[in-house]
C-alpha positions, 0 to 999 in steps of 0.5 A, spaced: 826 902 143 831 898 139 836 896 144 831 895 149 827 890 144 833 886 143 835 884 150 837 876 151 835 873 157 840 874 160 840 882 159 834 882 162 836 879 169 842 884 168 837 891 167 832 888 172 837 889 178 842 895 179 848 891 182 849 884 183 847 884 190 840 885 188 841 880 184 843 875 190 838 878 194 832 877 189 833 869 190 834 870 199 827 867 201 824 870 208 825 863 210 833 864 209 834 870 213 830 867 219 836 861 219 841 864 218 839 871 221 846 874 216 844 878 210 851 877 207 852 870 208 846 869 205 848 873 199 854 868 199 851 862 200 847 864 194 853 866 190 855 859 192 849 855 189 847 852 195 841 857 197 836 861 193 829 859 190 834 859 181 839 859 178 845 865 179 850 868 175 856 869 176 859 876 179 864 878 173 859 876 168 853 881 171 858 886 171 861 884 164 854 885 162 852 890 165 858 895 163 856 892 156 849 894 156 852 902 158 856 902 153 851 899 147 846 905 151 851 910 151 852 909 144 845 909 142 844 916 146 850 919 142 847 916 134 841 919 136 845 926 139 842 932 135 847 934 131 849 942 131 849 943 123 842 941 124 837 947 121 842 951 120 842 956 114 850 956 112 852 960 106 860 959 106 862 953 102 867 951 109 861 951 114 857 947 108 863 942 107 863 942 116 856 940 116 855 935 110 861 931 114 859 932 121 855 926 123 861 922 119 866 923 123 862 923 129 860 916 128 866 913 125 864 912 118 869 918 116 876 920 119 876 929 117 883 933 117 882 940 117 887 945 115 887 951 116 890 957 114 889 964 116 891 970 121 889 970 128 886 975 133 892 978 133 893 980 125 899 973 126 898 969 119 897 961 123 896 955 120 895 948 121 892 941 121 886 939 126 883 932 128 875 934 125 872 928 129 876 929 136 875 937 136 867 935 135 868 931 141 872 936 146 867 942 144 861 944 141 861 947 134 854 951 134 858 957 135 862 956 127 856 954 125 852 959 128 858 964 126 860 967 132 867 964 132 871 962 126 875 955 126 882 956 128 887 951 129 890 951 137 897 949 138 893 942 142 891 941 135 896 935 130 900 941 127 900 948 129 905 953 126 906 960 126 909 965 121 910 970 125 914 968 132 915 961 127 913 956 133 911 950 130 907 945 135 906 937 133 900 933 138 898 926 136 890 926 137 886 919 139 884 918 132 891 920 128 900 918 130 904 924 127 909 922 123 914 929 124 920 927 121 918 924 114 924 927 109 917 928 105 914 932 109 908 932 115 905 925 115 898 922 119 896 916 121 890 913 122 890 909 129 884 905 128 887 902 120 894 905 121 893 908 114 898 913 112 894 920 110 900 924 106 898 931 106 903 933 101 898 936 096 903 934 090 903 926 091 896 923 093 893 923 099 894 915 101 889 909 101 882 911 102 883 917 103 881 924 099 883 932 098 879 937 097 879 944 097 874 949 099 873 956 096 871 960 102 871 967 104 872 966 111 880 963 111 886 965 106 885 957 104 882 951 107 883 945 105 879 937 107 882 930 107 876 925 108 879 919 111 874 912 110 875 908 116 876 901 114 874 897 121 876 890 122 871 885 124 
């Protein structure tokens, strides 16, 4: 594996024990413990410098180490996920715009705003906008695209409006702030670069940021806004 050739040093020592009291433990001689005859003062004394057969390191640098490789295997696993449009054959232009956009959105190079508009279950006319890289994470989308279930905004998504009982939610998710109370209309903004996306389809959309719409025969209208994350480094 990659990750597994560019271990330092250090990360060695770090995979090669599960805590940090392996750790101390590996350095305690048998010469020790019939000495001291106390397990735990011998993993003090070792913490300590004054006893085992190396050098140690210390307890918040293990962990903080240890935490970090987590992480980076972690994420690894998640890169290397198979993504659920994979392999599937998909006829409608939405489905298509989804899967072309999956992997994007859920390894951050792009941030996706959905917006919807169709009628529910219930023959209600519905729209609103959804946080395509967060709803990823929360859910699995085999089922749209495998077209047993057709995408719909919640009223847990970052806008939810219907048009017949006229109720109108707005909800911040981890990647969008909702700006409700623009006097030019509904506005999003991206946390990691703190861009504004302007969904208003008569000005532009905003920095980094495109609109388009799809011709679909699964929704009344469906329309995507991409989103270039600008990471700082």
């Amino acid at each position: 594996m990659e990750h597994e050739e560019g271990l330092t040093a250090v990360d060695n020592i770090v995979t090669q024990f599960n805590t940090y009291e392996d750790l101390l433990d590996s350095q305690i001689t048998t010469v020790d413990l019939y000495y001291l005859e106390d397990e735990n003062l011998a993993r003090q004394l070792v913490e300590l410098g004054y006893r085992g057969t190396g050098e140690i390191m210390k307890r918040e640098d293990f962990e903080a180490r240890k935490a970090a490789i987590e992480i980076a295997r972690q994420a690894e696993r998640t890169q290397k996920k198979t993504l659920t449009s994979a392999g599937k054959t998909l006829q409608d232009n939405f489905l298509k715009a989804l899967a072309v956009r999956e992997e994007d959105n859920l390894n951050g190079k792009i941030s996706s705003v959905i917006f919807i508009r169709d009628k529910n279950s219930r023959g209600q006319e519905i729209s609103g906008y959804i946080d395509y890289a967060h709803r990823l994470k929360i859910e699995d989308f085999e089922v749209y695209f495998n077209g047993k279930k057709r995408l719909l905004p919640r009223s847990t998504d970052l806008s939810f409006y219907n048009w017949d009982s006229h109720i109108a939610v707005c909800n911040s998710s981890p990647n969008y702030q909702v700006i409700a109370d623009n006097p030019e209309g509904l506005l999003f903004k991206y946390k990691r670069d703190r861009k504004i996306l302007n969904v208003d389809p008569k000005v532009l959309p905003g920095d980094s940021s495109t609109r388009i719409s799809i011709l679909t025969d699964l929704y009344m209208q469906a329309v995507i806004f991409d989103h270039i994350s600008r990471r700082k480094t």
